[in-house]
C-alpha positions as CSV (number, residue, x, y, z in Angstrom):
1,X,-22.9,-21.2,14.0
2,X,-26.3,-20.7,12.3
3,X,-28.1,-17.9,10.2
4,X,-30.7,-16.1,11.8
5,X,-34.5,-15.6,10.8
6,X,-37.5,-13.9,11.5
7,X,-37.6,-16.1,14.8
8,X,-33.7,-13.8,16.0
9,X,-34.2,-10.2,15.1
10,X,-35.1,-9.0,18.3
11,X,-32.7,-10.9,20.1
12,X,-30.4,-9.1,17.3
13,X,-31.5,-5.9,18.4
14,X,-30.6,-6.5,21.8
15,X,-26.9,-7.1,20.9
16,X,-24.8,-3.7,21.4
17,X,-22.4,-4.1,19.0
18,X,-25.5,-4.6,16.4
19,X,-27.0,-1.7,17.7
20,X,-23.5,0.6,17.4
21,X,-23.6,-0.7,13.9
22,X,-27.3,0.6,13.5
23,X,-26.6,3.7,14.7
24,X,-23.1,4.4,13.0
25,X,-25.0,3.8,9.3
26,X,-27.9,6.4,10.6
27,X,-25.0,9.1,11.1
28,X,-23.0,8.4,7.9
29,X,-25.4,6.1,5.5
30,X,-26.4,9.4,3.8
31,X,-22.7,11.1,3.4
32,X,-21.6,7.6,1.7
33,X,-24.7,7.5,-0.4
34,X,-24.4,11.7,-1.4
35,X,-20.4,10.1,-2.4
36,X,-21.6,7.1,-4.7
37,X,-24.0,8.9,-6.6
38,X,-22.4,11.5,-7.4
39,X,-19.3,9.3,-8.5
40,X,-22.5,7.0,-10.5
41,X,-23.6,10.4,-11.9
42,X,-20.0,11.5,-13.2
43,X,-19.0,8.1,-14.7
44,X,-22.4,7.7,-15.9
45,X,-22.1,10.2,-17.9
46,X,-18.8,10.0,-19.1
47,X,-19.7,6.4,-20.6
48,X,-22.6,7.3,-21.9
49,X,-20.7,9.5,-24.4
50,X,-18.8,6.7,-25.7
51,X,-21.7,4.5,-26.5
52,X,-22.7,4.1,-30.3
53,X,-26.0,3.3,-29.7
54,X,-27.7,4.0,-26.2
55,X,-30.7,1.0,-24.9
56,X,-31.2,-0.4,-21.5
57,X,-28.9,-3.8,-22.8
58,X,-25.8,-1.7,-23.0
59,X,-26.1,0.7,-19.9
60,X,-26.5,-3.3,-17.5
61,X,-23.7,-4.1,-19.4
62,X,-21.9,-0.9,-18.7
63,X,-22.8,-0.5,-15.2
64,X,-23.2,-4.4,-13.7
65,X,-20.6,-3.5,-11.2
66,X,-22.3,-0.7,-9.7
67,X,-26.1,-2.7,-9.6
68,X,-23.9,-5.7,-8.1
69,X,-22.7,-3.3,-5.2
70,X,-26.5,-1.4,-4.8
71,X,-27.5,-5.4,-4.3
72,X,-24.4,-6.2,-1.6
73,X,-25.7,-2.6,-0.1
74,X,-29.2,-3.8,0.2
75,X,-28.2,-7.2,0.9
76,X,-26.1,-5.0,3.7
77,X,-29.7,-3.2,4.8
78,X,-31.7,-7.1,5.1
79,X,-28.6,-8.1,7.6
80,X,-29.0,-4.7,9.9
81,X,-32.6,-6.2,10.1
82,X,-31.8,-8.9,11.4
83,X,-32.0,-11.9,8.8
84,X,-29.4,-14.1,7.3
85,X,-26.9,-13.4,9.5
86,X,-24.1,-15.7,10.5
87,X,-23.5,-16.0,14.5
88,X,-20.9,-16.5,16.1
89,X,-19.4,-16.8,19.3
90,X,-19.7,-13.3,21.0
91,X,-15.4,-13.1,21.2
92,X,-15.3,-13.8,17.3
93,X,-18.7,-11.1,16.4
94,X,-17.1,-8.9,18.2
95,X,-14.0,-9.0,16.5
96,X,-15.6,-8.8,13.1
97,X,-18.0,-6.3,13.8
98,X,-14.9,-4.1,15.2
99,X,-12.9,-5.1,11.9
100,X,-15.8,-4.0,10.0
101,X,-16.5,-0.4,11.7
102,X,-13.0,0.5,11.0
103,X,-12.9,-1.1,7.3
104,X,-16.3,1.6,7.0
105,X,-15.3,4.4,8.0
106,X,-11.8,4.5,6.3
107,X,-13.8,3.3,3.5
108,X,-16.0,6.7,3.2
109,X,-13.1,8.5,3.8
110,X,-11.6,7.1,1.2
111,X,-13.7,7.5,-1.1
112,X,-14.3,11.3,0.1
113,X,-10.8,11.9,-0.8
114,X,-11.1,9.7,-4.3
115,X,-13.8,11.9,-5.2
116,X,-12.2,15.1,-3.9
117,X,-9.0,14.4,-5.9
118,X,-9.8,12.9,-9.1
119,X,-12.7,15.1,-11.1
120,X,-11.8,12.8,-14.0
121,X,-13.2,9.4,-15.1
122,X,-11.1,8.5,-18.0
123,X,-8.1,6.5,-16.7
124,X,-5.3,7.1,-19.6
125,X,-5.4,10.8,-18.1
126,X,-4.6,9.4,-14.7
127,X,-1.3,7.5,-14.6
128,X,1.1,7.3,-11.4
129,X,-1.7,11.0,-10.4
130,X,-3.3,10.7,-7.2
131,X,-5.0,7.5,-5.9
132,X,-3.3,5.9,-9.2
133,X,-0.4,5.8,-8.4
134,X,-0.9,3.2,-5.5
135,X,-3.2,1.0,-7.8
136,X,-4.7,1.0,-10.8
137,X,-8.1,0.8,-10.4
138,X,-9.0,2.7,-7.0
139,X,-12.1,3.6,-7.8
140,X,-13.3,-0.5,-7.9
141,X,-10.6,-1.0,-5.0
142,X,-12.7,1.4,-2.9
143,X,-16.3,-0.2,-3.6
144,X,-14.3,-3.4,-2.4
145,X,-13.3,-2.2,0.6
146,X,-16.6,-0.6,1.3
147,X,-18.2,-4.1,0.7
148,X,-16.1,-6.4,2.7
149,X,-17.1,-4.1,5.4
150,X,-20.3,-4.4,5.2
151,X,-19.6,-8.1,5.1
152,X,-17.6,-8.1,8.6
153,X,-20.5,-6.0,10.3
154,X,-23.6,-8.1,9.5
155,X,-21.8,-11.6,8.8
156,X,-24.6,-12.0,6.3
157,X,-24.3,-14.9,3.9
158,X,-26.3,-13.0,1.0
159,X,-23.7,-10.1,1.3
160,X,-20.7,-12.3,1.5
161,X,-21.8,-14.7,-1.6
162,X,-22.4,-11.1,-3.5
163,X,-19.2,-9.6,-2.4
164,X,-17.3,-12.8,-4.3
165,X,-19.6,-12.6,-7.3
166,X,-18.4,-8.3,-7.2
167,X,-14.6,-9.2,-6.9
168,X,-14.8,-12.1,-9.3
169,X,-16.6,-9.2,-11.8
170,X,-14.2,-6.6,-11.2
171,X,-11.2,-8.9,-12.5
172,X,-13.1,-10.0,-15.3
173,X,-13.8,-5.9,-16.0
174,X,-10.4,-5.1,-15.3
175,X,-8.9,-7.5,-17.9
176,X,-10.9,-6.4,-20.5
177,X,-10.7,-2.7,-19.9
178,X,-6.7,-3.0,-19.9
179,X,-6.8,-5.1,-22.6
180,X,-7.9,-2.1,-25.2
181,X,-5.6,0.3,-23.0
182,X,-2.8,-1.6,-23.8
183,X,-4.0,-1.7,-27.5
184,X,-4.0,2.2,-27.5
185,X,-1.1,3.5,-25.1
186,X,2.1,2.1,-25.1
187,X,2.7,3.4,-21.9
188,X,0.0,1.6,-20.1
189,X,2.1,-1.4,-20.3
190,X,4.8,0.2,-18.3
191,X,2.3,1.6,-15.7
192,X,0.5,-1.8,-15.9
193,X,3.7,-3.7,-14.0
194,X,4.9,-0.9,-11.8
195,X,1.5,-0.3,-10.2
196,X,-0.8,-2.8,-8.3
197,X,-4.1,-3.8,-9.5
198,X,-6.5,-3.9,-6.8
199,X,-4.4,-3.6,-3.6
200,X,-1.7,-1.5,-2.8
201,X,1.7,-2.5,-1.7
202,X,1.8,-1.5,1.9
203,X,5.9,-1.7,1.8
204,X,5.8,1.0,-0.7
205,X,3.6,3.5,0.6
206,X,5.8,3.4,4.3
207,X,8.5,4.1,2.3
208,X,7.1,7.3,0.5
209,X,5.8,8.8,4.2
């Protein structure tokens, strides 16, 4: 195992599962990217409405997760170049890479359908509706997703480190958004410990189809 450098990328480019990869990101990079920013744009939006006083300190610390995940995504672009990357034996690459494709593309559909279903932003609205009712926080479930497939598809060190630093973030959000909401709704409390966080309970979703 080793990372690559300048020295790999065209022996990178030579790989076929690397160039699938390539490929697969030209045909649905800009779909994903029409998806985020328009979901940026809506919450955007509906934050900024809350905030008492508007300068460039609160929006980072209103948005970090977002600018965390444009970082894993560019981090995501370096290791389609060709740099950074972890490889591994060709069995084991090809396993991940696999993994990854899939984890993609049911990650943009996903997040097609979030979008599609749920116009709203503001999460006290939302309870046991849609996408909510298998976790809590679907919207930062599907980023995840999205960015531990980009981790399986380049193997890239930068994007895996980034992907830890967005997860451990996303609790750290969580706790103190649910925090107030329990402060406010009563209710919250109940939804709180009948709902997952982050990832759904597969046992109960077989037993709804």
């Amino acid at each position: 195992m080793f990372f690559t450098t300048l020295n790999d990328i065209i022996n990178i480019w030579f790989n076929e599962g690397h160039l699938i990869i390539f490929f697969l990101n030209i045909f649905f990079l800009p779909f994903f990217l029409l998806l985020f920013i328009k979901n940026f744009y809506k919450i955007i939006f509906f934050r900024i409405k809350q905030f008492i006083k508007i300068d460039f300190i609160n929006i980072i610390k209103e948005f970090y997760i977002e600018l965390i995940f444009i970082l894993i995504f560019i981090s995501y672009i370096i290791g389609i170049i060709g740099l950074f990357q972890l490889k591994l034996i060709l069995i084991l690459d090809t396993i991940f890479k696999t993994i990854g494709i899939i984890f993609y593309l049911s990650g943009v559909i996903l997040f097609y359908l979030f979008n599609k279903r749920h116009s709203e932003v503001n999460l006290t609205h939302l309870y046991n509706k849609g996408f909510y009712s298998v976790v809590r926080h679907p919207y930062y479930s599907i980023l995840l997703f999205i960015a531990s497939s980009y981790c399986l598809m380049v193997l890239s060190i930068i994007t895996i480190l980034l992907t830890i630093l967005l997860f451990s973030l996303i609790i750290f959000k969580i706790k103190a958004i649910e925090k107030e909401l329990e402060k406010k709704d009563t209710f919250f409390i109940d939804y709180k410990y009948s709902v997952p966080m982050l990832f759904p309970d597969i046992k109960k979703i077989f037993k709804r189809l």
